[in-house]
N, C-alpha and C positions, 0 to 999 in steps of 0.2 A: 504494500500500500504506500501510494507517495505521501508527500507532506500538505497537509491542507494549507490552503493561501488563503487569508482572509483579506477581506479587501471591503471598506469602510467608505461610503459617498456620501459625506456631510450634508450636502445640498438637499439631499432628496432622504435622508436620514432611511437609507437600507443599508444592511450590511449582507455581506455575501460569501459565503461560503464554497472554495472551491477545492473538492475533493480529489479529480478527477480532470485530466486536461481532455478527454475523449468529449465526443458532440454531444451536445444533449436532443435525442429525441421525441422526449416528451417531461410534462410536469405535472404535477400532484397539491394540491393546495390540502397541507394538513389541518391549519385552521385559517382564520383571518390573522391575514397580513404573513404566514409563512408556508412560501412553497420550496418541495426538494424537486428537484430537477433529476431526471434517469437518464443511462445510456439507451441503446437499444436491446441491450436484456432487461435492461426494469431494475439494473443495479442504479442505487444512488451514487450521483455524480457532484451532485452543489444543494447547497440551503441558499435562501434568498430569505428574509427578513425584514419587514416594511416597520415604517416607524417602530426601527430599531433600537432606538434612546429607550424610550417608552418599554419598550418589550426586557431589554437586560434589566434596566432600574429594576421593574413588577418583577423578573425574574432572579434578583440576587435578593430582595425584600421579602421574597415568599421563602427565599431556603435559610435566608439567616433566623427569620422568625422562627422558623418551623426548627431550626436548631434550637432556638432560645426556649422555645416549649416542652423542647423533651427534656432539657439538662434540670435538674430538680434545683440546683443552687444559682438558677437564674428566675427561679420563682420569684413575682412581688411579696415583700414583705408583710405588706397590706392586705394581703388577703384575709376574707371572712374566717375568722376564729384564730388569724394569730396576732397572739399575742406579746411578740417579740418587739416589735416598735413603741411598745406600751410600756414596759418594766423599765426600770431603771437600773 
């Protein structure tokens, strides 16, 4: 497998993922705003990512949270029944 190139167009804020220097024959839209692009076997060749900014933000804000929720010692302290913030 080669080395993926990424390649960033501020203007139009997509970024683009290039897996694959072979043509691309067809594309696949997995959700709004991100399509993977295929060779002609249907292997994945490139990701395309429209408002990109927007998508990495929501996308590093969902994993860091979702980190923050499982580690018990990043629990709020405030939480209903403790009462650790209380004592002195």
């Amino acid at each position: 497998m080669s080395k993926i190139r990424m390649m960033y167009f501020e203007k139009d804020d997509v970024l683009h993922l290039a897996i694959s220097d072979e043509p691309e024959a067809g594309s696949v839209e997995l959700g709004p705003n991100i399509t993977v692009e295929l060779n002609g076997k249907g292997e994945l060749i490139g990701i395309e990512i429209l408002e990109a900014s927007r998508f990495i933000r929501d996308s590093i804000m969902e994993s860091v949270q979702a980190r923050v929720l499982r580690v018990p010692e990043f629990q709020p302290a405030w939480q209903v029944g403790d009462t650790r913030m209380l004592s002195s």
